[in-house]
BALOBA-1460 file (C-alpha; in Angstrom, 3 decimals):
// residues 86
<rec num="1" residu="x" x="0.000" y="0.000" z="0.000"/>
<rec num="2" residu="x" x="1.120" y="3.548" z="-0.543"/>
<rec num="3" residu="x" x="1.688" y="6.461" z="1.907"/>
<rec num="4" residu="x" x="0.581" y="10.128" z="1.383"/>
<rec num="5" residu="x" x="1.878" y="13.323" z="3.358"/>
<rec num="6" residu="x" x="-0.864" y="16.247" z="3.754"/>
<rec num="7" residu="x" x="1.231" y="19.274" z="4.802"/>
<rec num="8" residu="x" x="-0.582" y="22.793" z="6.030"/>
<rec num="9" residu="x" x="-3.481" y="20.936" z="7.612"/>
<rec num="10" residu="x" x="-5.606" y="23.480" z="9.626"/>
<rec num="11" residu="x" x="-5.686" y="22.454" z="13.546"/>
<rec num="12" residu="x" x="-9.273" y="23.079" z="13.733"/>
<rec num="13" residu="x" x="-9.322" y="20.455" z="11.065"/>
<rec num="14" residu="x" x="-7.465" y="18.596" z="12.948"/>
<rec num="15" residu="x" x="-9.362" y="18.461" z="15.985"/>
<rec num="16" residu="x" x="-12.160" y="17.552" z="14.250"/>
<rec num="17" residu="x" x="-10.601" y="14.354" z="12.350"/>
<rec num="18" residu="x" x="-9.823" y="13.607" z="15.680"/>
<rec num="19" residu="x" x="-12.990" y="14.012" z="16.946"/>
<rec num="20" residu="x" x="-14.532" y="11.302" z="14.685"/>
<rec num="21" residu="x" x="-11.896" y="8.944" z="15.225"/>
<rec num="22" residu="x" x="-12.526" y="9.151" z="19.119"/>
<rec num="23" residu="x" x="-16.413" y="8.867" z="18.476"/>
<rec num="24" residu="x" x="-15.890" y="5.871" z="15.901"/>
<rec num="25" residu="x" x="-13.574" y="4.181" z="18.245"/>
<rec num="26" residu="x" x="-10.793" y="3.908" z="15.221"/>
<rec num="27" residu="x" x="-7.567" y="5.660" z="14.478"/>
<rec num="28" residu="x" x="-6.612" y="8.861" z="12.720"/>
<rec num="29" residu="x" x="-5.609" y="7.019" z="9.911"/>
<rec num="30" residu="x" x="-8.459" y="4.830" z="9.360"/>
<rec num="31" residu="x" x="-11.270" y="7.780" z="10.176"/>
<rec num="32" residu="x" x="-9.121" y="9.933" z="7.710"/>
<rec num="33" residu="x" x="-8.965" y="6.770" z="4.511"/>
<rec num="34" residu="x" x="-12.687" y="6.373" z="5.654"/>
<rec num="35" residu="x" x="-13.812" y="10.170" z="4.915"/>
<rec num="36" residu="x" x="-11.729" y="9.867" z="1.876"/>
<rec num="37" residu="x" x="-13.446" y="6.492" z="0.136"/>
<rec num="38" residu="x" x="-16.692" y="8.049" z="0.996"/>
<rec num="39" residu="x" x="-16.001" y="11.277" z="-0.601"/>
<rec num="40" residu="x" x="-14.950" y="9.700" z="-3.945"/>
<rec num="41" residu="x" x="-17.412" y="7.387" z="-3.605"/>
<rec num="42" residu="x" x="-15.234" y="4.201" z="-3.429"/>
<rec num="43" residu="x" x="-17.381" y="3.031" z="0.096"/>
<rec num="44" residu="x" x="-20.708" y="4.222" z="1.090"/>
<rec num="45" residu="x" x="-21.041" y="6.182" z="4.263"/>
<rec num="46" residu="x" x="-23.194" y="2.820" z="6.047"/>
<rec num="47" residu="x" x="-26.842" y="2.359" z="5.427"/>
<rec num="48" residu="x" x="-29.356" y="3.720" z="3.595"/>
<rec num="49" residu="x" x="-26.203" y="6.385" z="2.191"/>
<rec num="50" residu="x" x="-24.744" y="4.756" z="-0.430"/>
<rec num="51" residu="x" x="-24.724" y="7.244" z="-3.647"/>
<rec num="52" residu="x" x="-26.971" y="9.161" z="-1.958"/>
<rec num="53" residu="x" x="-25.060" y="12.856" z="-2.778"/>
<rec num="54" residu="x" x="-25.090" y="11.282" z="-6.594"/>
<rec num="55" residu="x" x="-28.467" y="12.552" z="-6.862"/>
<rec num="56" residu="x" x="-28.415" y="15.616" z="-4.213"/>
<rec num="57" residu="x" x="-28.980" y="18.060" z="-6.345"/>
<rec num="58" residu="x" x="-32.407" y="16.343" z="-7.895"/>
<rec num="59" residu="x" x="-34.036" y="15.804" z="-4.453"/>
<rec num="60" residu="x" x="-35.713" y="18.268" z="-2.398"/>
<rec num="61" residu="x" x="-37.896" y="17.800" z="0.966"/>
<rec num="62" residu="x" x="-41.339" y="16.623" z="1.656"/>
<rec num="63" residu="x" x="-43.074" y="18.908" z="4.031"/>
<rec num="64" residu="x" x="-45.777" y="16.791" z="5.939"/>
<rec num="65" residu="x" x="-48.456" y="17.887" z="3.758"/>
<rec num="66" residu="x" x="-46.474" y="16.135" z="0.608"/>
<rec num="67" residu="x" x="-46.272" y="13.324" z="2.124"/>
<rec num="68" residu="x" x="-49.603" y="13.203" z="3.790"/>
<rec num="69" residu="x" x="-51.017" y="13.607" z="0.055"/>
<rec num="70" residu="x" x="-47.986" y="11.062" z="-1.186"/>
<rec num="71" residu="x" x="-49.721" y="8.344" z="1.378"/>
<rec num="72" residu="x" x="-53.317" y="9.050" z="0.692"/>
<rec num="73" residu="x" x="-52.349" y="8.506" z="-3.680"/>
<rec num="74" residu="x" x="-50.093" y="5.315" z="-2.901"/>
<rec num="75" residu="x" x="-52.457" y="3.839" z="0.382"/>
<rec num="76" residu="x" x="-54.085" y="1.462" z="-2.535"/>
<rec num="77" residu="x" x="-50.587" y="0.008" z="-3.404"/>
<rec num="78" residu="x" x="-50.577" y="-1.304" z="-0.094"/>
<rec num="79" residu="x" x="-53.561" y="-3.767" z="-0.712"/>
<rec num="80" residu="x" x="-52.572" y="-7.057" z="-1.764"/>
<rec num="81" residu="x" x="-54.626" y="-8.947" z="-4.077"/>
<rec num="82" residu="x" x="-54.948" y="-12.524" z="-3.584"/>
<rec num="83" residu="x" x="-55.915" y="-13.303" z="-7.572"/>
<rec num="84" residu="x" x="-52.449" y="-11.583" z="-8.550"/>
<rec num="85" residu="x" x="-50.511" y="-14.475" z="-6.250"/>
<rec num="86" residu="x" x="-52.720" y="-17.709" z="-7.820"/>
């Protein structure tokens, strides 16, 4: 495996690399390859992330009366129909 040297890092940076590594229980090292393969997109960030920024900038947010109205449309998708499983 190969090495890389960051030079001029900021120490509030810093402290907050460390930070994560503390919470995560892991070291510098591995928090710092960690943020990296998720920023590039080589690993996902855990569950329910993975490519998740890929679409960022298509995506908005429901307030609760879009999804109140999203429910009522869909609430028929929920029904299952025993002829379609015969």
């Amino acid at each position: 495996m190969k090495s890389i040297t960051i030079h001029n890092i900021d120490g509030q940076l810093v402290e907050l690399i460390k930070s994560k590594a503390k919470a995560k229980g892991t070291s510098v090292n591995k928090t710092i390859l960690q943020l990296i393969e998720e920023s590039l997109g080589i690993k996902s960030q855990g569950k329910g992330f993975k490519h998740r920024t890929d679409f960022s900038e298509f995506c908005g947010l429901w307030t609760k009366e879009d999804l109140a109205e999203f429910e009522k449309r869909t609430k028929e998708f929920e029904k299952i129909q025993p002829k379609d499983w015969k």
